[in-house]
Structure formats: structure tokens, C-alpha cells
N, C-alpha and C positions, 0 to 999 in steps of 0.2 A: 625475364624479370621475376625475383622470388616473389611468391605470395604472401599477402598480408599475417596470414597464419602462422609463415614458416619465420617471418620477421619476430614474434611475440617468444618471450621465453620461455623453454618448457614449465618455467615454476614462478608465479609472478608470489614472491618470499613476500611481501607485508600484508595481502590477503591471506595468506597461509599462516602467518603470526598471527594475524585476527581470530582465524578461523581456531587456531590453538588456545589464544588468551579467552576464547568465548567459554571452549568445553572448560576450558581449564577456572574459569570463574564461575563457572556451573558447578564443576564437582566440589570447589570449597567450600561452595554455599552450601552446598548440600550434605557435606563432611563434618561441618562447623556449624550447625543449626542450633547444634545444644549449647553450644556458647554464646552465639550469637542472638540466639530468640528468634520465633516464629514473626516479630512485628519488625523484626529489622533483616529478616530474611527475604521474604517475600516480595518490597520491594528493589535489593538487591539482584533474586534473581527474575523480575519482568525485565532490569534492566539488560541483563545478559539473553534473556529473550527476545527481546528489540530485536539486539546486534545481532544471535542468529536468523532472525528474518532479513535483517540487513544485507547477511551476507548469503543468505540465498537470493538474495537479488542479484547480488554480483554473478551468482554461479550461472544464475537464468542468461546473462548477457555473455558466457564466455570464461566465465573465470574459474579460480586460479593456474588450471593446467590447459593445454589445449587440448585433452581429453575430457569432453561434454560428462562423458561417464564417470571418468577418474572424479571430475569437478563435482557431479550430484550424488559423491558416495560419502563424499565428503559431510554433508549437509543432511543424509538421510533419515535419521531421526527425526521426529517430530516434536521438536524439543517446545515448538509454539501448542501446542496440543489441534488446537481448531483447523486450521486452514490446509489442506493437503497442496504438498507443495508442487504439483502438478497442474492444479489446477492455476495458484499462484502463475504459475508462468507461462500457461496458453492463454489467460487472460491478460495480464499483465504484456506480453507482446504483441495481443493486438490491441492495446493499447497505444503501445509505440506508432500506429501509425496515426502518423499525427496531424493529419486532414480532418480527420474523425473528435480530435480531441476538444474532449464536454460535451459531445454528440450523446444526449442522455440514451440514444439505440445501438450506436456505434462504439461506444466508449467503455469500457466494462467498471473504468473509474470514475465516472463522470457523476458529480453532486448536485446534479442539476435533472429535472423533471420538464417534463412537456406542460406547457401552461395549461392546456387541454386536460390531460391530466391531471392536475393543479387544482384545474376550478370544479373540480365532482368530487375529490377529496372532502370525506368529512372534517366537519369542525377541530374536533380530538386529534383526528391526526397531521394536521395543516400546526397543529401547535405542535407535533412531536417533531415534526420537519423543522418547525423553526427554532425548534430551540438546540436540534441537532446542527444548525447553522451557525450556532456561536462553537467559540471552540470548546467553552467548558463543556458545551452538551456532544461535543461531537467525541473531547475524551472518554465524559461519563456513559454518552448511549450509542456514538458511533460505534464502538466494536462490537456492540447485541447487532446493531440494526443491520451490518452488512454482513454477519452470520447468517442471520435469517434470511436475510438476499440470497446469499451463496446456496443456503443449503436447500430454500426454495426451490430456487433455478435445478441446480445438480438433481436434484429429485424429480424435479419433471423428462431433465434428459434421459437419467437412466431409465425414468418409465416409457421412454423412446425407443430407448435400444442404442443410448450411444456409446460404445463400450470404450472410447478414451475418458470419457470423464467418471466412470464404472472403473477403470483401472488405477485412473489418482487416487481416489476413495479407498482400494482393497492395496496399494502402496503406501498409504496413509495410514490404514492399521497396523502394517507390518513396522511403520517406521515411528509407531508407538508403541511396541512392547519393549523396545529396550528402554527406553525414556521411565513408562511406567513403572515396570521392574526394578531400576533404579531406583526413582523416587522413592518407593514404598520401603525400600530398605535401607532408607536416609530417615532423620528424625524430621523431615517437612509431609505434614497430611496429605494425602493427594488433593483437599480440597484448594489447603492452603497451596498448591502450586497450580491449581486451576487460577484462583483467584492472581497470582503472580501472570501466570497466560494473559488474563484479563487487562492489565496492566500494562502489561507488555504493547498489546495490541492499541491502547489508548495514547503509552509513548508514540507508538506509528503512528497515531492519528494527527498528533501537532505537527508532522513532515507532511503528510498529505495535504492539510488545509487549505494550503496555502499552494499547493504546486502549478495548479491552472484556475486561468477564468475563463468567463465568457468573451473573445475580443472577434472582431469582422477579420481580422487578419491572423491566422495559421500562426507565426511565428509571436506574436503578442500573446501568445496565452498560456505563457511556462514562464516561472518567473526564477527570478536571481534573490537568494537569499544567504548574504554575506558573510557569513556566521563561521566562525573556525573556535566554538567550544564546545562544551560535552555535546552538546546537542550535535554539532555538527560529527562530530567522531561516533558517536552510534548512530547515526544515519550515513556513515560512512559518505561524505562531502554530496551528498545528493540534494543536496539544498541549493548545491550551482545546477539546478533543475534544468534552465536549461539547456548549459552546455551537456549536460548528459544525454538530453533529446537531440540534440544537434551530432552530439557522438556516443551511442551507446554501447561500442565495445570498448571505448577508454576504461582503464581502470581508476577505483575511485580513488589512488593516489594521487592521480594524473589530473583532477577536476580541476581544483583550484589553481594551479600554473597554468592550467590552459584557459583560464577564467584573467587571470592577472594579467596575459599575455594581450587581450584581446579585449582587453574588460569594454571600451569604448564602443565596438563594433557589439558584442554580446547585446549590453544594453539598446542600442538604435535596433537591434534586429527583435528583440520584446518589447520596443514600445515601450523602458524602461518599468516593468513589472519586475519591481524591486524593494526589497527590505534588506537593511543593517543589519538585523538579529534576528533570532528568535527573542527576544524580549520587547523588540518593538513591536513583534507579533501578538506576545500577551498583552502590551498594553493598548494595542489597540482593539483586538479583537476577543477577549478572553468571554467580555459580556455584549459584543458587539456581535452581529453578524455581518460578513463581508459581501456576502451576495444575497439574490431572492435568492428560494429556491424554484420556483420557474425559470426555463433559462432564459433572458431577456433579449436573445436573437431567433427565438421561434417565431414562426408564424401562431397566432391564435384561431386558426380554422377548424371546425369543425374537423371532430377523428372519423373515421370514415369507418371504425372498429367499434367496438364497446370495451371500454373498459372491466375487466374482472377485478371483482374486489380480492380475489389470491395474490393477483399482480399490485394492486395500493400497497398491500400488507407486506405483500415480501419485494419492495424495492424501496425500503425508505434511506438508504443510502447510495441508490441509482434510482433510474425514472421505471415510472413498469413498462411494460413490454407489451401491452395489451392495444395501445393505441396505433394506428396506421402510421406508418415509419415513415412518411413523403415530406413532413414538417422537419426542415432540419433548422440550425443555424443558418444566416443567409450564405455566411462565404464555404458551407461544407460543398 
């Protein structure tokens, strides 16, 4: 019987047209700045910055060739400036296991904190949490807060010695000298395409809000989000959240017909965690928050650790790290 690999085409073509329409709406932005103006540039290109995050998502699961390598040479620039795309995708797949998922220790995405946690949090920052809980604050501060997460964390491991998340970082530079050198001999400031980066990463933010809850049951807590407009096309259909959990080497052409196919079954298997749009997203959520930020299937016990206030500081868009890991979710 042939293998799954050898069944997939050496060239999956509409990721590879993505992957061209992306640079290729990068370099006009950046050709045409003088025409266009720096205030109509910038959010032009975070939007083409999205998409190439987008689409190192896809590459992280497999995609467009069945060359891992061929696939991440693609993508190697660092066209988002912040996030080394390395690390993106060791986090990001243990993510995938999905036992773990909202597991604020387990889960490297997970917006949710140990109540434990929670309740020694000062005042100031209990408000920075909650207003990162709506969406508007997770656009505006979510992309600082999981910076500083990231770059926290990564900082303590390399003072460990761990020399794969040492290697994302020193691929991360390399995969921002062409970007930079670019930009600078384009009419956009480099600050102004920082601030674009910025942007970019807050578009990400509205796809993520919404992707999981807190549910007792494993397959309730990825949700269906029905949407087939812009929003969905620069998240590249990952809004059918979670048939892509249930299949993560499909490509994201493939979501939505395997969503339509099954739509009845998808739903009973989440516990119908599901929205029509992103616009029923914004109206219900833009100044609401969806969750606490404790996660409401912890235990409240006693941490059997001390909290560090380095860990408060640097996990306000994961939980820290500081507390004894035995408190899960009940059904983890």
C-alpha cells in the first residue's frame, strides 16, 4: 500500500500561488509607497504580513512540497520581523496535542492562567489581563504581551543551554537581513514597517480568540467558525478550527469541503462551539470578554511552588510557569 506522502502532490499549486501573491503584494507595497502614502501603506502591508504568517503555518504542517526543507526556504525570511519562525513551529506543535489544549502549563497557546496564579496577581495587572480578554484589548496589547512571553521564556532557555531555541533566534537574524535590506531601500521607514509587523500580528489576533475554550471534554474546545471572507482568506480557512485539529496535514484548500461534508458530525463532536462570522465575533465580543482569565476547570489549591514575579510579568498572554503544574483542567 503506498504511503500517505507518496499519495500527496509533489506541488500542492494554490499554496504556492498564495505563497507568490504574498511576496508579490509585498514588493508593490513597497515599490509604490511613493504613490501610495505611508498611512495607506502600512496597513496594506500588515495585511500581507498576516498571510505570510499564515502561510508558515501551513509549511509548519507539511506544506506546499513534500520537502520539509524545500517547504521552509520558502517562508524563510522574516517578513513578520518579531517571532522566529522556529520557534513558531515547536510551539505551535506541541500545541497540536490536543489533550493538553488550554492547559495554561501544557499548552504554549493557551489564554488562560491558574487561578492560583490569578489570585496573588496584583491589582494593575489583573486589569491588564482583563482587558486583554476582550478582543479590542487582545488586538491592541495582545501582540506586546506575547512578545514579552516569548522572549521571556526563550531567554531563560538559552541561559540553560538549550541550543534549539539558540538556533531559531540566530535563523531569525539571518532570515531578517534580506527583509531589512529591502525595506530600507523601499520609500516605507523601517519604523513604519515595524509598526505594519505590529498590525499584522493583531490581525492574528482576531483568528486566535476565538479558536479554543475551557470545555470537560477534549473535542468541545476548538471551535467552527463559518466564515468564507477576507478574514477567512488571510487566515487561510483555519477558522474550520477544528476540522484542522482533527486533520492537521489537510491543506487549507481542503477545510472547508471537508467541513460541508461532515458539517453535522464536526458540530456534535464540539459541542457545537460555533460562530457564523467573524462579525458575530466583533459584535459580540469586540468590548465583551468571552472568558475569565482563570481557567474555570482548575482546581483552586494551594501552589505547592512560589510564584515569581518575572513569571506574572512575562506570561500575560499564557499563565506563568512558576506554579506547581499538578492543577490541571479536570478532564486533562
Amino acid at each position: 500500500m503506498p504511503s500517505r506522502s507518496s499519495l500527496r502532490p509533489l506541488v500542492e499549486w494554490p499554496t504556492l500561488g498564495m505563497v507568490a501573491l504574498c511576496y508579490g503584494g509585498l514588493w508593490a507595497v513597497l515599490a509604490w509607497t511613493d504613490s501610495l502614502g505611508t498611512v495607506l501603506s502600512v496597513p496594506l502591508l500588515a495585511v500581507f504580513i498576516a498571510l505570510h504568517s499564515s502561510l508558515q503555518h501551513e509549511v509548519l504542517h507539511g506544506h506546499p512540497f513534500r520537502s520539509q526543507a524545500l517547504s521552509e526556504g520558502l517562508i524563510f525570511p522574516a517578513v513578520g520581523l518579531f517571532v522566529p519562525y522556529l520557534r513558531f513551529k515547536d510551539l505551535h506543535l506541541k500545541h497540536h496535542h490536543d489533550p493538553d489544549l488550554t492547559d495554561p502549563y501544557d499548552d504554549p497557546e493557551s489564554n488562560y492562567m491558574d487561578p492560583v496564579a490569578w489570585a496573588r496577581l496584583p491589582r494593575w495587572l489583573r486589569a491588564v489581563y482583563r482587558f486583554n480578554n476582550l478582543l479590542l484589548g487582545r488586538m491592541v496589547l495582545g501582540p506586546g504581551l506575547s512578545l514579552w512571553t516569548l522572549y521571556v521564556e526563550d531567554a531563560a532557555a538559552i541561559m540553560r543551554g538549550e541550543a534549539r531555541v539558540r538556533q531559531a533566534y540566530v535563523l531569525h537574524v539571518l532570515g531578517l537581513v534580506p527583509v531589512l535590506v529591502i525595506v530600507s531601500l523601499s520609500a516605507v521607514p523601517l519604523w513604519a514597517y515595524a509598526v505594519a509587523a505590529y498590525l499584522g500580528f493583531s490581525l492574528l489576533k482576531i483568528r486566535t480568540f476565538l479558536e479554543h475554550r475551557a470545555h470537560e471534554k477534549v473535542p468541545g474546545r476548538t471551535v467552527i467558525i463559518e466564515d468564507r471572507g477576507p478574514l477567512s482568506w488571510l487566515f487561510l480557512n483555519n477558522n474550520f478550527h477544528s476540522v484542522h485539529h482533527c486533520h492537521p496535514g489537510v491543506p487549507w484548500y481542503r477545510l472547508p469541503a471537508i467541513f460541508a461534508e461532515r458539517r453535522a458530525q464536526f458540530l456534535e463532536r464540539n459541542r457545537s462551539y460555533f460562530y457564523r462570522s467573524y462579525g458575530e465575533l466583533f459584535r459580540q465580543f469586540f468590548l465583551r470578554a468571552k472568558d475569565p482569565v482563570p481557567h474555570p476547570l482548575m482546581s483552586d489549591a494551594p501552589a505547592l511552588e512560589k510564584i515569581e514575579t518575572v513569571d506574572m510579568l512575562g506570561a500575560l498572554d499564557q499563565s506563568p510557569r512558576g506554579v506547581a503544574s499538578n492543577h490541571r483542567p479536570k478532564s486533562v
